[in-house]
C-alpha positions in Angstrom: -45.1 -63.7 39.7 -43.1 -61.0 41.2 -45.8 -58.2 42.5 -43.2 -56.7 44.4 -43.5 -53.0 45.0 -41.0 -50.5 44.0 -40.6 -46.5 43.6 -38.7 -45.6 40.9 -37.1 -41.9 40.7 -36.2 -40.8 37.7 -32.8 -38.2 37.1 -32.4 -35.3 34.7 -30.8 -37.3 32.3 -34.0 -38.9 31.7 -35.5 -35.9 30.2 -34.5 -33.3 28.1 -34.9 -29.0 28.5 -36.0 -28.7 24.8 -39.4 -30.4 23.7 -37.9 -32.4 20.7 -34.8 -33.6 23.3 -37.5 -34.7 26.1 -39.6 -36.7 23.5 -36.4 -38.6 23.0 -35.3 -38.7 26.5 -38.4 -40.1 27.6 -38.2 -43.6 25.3 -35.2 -44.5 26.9 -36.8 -44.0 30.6 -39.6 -45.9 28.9 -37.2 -48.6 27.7 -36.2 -49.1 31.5 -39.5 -48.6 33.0 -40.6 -51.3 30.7 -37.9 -54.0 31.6 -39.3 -53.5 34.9 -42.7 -54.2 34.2 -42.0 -56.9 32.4 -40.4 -58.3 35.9 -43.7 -58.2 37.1 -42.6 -55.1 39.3 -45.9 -52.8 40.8 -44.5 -49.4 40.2 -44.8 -45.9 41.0 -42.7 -43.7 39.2 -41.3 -40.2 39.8 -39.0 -37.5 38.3 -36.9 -34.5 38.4 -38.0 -31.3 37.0 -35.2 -29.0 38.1 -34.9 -27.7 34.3 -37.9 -27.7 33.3 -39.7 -26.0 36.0 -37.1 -23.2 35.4 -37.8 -22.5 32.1 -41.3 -22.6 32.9 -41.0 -19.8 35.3 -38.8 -17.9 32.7 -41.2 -18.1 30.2 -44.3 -16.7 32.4 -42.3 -14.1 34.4 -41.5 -13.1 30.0 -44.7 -13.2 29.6 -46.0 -10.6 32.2 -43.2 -8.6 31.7 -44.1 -8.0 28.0 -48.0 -8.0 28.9 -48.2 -6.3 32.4 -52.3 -7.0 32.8 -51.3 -10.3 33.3 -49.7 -11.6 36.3 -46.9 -13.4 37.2 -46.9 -17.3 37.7 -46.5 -18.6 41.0 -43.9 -21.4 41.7 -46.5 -23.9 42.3 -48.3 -23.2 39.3 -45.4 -23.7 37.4 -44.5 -26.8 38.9 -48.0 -28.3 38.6 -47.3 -27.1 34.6 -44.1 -29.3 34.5 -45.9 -32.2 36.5 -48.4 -32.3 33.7 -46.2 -31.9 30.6 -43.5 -33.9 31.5 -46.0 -36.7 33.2 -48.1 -36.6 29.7 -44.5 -37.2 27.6 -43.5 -39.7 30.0 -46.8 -41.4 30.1 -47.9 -41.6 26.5 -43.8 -42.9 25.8 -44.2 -45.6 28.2 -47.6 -46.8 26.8 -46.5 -46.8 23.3 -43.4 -49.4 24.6 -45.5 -51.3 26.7 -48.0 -52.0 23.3 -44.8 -52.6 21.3 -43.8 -55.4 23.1 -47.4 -56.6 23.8 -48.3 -55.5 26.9 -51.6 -53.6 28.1 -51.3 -51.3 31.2 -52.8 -48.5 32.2 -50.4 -45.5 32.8 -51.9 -42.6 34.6 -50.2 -38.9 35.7 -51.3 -37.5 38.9 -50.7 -34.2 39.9 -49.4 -34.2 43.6 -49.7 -31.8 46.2 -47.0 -32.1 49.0 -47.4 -30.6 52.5 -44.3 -28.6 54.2 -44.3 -27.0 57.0 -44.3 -22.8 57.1 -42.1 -22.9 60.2 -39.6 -25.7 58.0 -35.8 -23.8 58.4 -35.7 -23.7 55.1 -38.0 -20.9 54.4 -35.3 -18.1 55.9 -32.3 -19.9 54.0 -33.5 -20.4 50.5 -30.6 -22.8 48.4 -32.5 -23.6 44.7 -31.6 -20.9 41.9 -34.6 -20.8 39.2 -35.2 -18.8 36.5 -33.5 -16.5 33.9 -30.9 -13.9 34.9 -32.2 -10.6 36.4 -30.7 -6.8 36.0 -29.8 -5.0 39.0 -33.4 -3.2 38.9 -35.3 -6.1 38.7 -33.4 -7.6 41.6 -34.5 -5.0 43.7 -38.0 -5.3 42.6 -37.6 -9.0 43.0 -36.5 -8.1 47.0 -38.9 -5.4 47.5 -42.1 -7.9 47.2 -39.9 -10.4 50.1 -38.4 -13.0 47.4 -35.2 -13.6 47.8 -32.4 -13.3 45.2 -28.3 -14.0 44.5 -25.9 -12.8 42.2 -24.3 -14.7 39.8 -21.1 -14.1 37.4 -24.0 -13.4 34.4 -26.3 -11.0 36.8 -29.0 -12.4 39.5 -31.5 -15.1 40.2 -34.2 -15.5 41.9 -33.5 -18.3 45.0 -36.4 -20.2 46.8 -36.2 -22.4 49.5 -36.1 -26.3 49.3 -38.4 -27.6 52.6 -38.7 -31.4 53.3 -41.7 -33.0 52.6 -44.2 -34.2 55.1 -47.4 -35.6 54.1 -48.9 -36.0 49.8 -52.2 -35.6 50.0 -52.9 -37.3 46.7 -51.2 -40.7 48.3 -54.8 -42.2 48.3 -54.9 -42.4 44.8 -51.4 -43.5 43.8 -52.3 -46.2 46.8 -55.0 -47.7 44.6 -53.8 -47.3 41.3 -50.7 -49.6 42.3 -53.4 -52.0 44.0 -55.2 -52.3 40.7 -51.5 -53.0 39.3 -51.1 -49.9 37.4 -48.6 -47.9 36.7 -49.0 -44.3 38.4 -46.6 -41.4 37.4 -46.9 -39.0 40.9 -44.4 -36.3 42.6 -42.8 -34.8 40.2 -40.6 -32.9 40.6 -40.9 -33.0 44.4 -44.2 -32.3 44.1 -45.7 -28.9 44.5 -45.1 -28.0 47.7 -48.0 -26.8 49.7 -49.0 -25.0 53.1 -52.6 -26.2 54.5 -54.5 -23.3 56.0 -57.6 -24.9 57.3 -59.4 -26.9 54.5 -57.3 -24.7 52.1 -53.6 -25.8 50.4 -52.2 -23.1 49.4 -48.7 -23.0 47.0 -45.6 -22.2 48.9 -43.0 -20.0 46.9 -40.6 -23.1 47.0 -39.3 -26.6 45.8 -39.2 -30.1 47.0 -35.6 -31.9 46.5 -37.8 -35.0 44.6 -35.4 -37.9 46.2 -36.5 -37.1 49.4 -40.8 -37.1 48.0 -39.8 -40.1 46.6 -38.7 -42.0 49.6 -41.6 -40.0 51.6 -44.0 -41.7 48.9 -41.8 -44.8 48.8 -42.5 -45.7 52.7 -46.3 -44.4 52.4 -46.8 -47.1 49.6 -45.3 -49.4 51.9 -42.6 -50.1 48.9 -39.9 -53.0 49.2 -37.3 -51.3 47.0 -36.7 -47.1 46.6 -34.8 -47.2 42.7 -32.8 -44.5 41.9 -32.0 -43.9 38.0 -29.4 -41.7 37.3 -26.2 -40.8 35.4 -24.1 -43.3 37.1 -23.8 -47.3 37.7 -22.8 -46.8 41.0 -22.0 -44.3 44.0 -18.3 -43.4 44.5 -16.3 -41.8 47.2 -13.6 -40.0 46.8 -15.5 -38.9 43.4 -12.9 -38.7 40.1 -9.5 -39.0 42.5 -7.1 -41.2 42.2 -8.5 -43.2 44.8 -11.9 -43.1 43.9 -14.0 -46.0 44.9 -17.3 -47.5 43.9 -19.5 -49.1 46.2 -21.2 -52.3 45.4 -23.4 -52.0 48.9 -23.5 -49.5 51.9 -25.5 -49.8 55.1 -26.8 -46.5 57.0 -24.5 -46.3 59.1 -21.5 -46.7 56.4 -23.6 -43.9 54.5 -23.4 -41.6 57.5 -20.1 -41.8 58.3 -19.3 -41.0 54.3 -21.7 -38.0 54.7 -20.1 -37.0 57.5 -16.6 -37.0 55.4 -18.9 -34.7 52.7 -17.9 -37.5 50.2 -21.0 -36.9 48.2 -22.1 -33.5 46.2 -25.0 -31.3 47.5 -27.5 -31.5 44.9 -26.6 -34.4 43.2 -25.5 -37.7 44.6 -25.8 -36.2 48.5 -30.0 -36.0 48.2 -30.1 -39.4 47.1 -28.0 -41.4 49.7 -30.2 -39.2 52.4 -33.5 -40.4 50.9 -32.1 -44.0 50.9 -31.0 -44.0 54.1 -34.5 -42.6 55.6 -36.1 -44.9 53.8 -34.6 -48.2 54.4 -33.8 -46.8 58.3 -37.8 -46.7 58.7 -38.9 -50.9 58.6 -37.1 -53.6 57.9 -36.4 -55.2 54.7 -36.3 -52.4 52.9 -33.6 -51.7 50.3 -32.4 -48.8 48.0 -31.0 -48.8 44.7 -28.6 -46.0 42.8 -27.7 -46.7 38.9 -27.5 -46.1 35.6 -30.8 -45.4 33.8 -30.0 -48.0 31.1 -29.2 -50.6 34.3 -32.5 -50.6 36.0 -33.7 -54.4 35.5 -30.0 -55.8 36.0 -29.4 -53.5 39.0 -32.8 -54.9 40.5 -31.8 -58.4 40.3 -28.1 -57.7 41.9 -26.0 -57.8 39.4 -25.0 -53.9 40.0 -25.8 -50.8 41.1 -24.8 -49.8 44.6 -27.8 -51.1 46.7 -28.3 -49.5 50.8 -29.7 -51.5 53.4 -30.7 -50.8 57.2 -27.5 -53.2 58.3 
């Protein structure tokens, strides 16, 4: 019996922007997330929500636009919104393949709060575009209330800022749902990132790059393995060049030296080898995985993938 612990984060191309394309997203991350089950893994399980958080926001800043008495959403509303719809799809897909090949286990969706810190950098240098495309006027009123925007080739976005995360106060509770050996959807998306004011959290205008929650959860679950499931079977340098090269393994300090050669793409392949290498850095033992979504039970028994270690 295996039992070993694992944190599984789960890319974009798991999920779909459009309700019908998500439902048939999610039974192929269920398909995966089931092989690994079936390994005897304990699992917690995570995702991105970069799209789907976007369009939530769309849709309620619509909203109030075309009924003014009612108020604009907040970012953290609308990411506890995609927490819970995409957690509910993911959940109920991964139950109904569990059943079909005979097994019963409980699959639960917590929605996670993730403590940043107000003074974090990021706050005065937002990076994460959201949201529909803005007229000049609406810009302005967009600036006037202290949000911060950028103009694109189509018109202007609102921008937010992206601070690390430092504590999930929910952590507890995806603790002992994997003790029970359950399967616990948390941190999606990042998480929603929140500032504690006394005994209050309150929503920060902002969004959690989810590889780095996901090792933060990883090493609070005291996990053996960090799995990243993605578009590719493996990290490359020297990305689609003629030289390009794909890396079977890569220690921290290999990873640094590659980061430091900005082989790897900011917002995309860049977030996860940073989460990796924080996580595996922290105790020893630990590994990290990057591959394909459809690879996820051969990459965890070494047969591919492009796995980081400490050394």
């Amino acid at each position: 019996m295996n039992n070993k612990r694992i944190v599984v984060a789960l890319g974009r191309n798991a999920f779909g922007t459009l309700f019908p394309d998500q439902k048939q997203a999610v039974t192929k991350a269920a398909c995966a997330i089931a092989d690994l089950v079936e390994e005897r893994y304990q699992m917690a399980i995570t995702f991105s929500n970069g799209p789907q958080v976007g369009m939530l926001h769309t849709a309620m800043t619509e909203f109030s636009r075309l009924s003014p008495e009612y108020t604009v959403a907040p970012m953290s509303v609308c990411g506890a919104l995609s927490q819970g719809y995409i957690g509910y799809d993911l959940q109920n897909a991964i139950r109904t393949e569990l059943l079909n090949r005979g097994i019963f286990k409980p699959v639960s969706t917590i929605i996670t709060q993730v403590r940043v810190d107000p003074f974090d950098e990021a706050f005065s240098e937002p990076t994460k575009v959201i949201g529909r495309y803005m007229s000049e006027d609406e810009a302005r009123a967009e600036t006037a209330k202290g949000n911060y925007v950028v103009r694109e080739e189509k018109g202007y976005r609102r921008i937010v800022a992206a601070p690390k995360p430092i504590d999930i106060y929910e952590i507890d509770a995806i603790r002992a749902l994997l003790d029970a050996n359950q399967l616990v959807i948390a941190g999606g998306g990042g998480g929603i990132p929140v500032l504690q004011q006394g005994t209050r959290l309150k929503g920060a205008s902002a969004v959690i790059e989810k590889d780095l929650t996901a090792a933060r959860m990883a090493d609070m679950v005291d996990a053996d393995t960090l799995l990243f499931l993605t578009g590719t079977e493996k990290v490359a340098v020297n990305y689609k060049q003629p030289d390009e090269q794909f890396l079977d393994s890569l220690t921290a300090s290999e990873a640094h030296a590659y980061m430091e050669q900005n082989q790897f793409e900011a917002g995309s392949m860049l977030p996860k080898i940073e989460a990796s290498v924080e996580f595996v850095s922290a105790r020893p033992g630990r590994k990290a995985i990057i591959t394909d979504l459809s690879k996820a039970r051969e990459a965890m028994d070494g047969k591919t993938g492009t796995m980081i270690t400490a050394k």
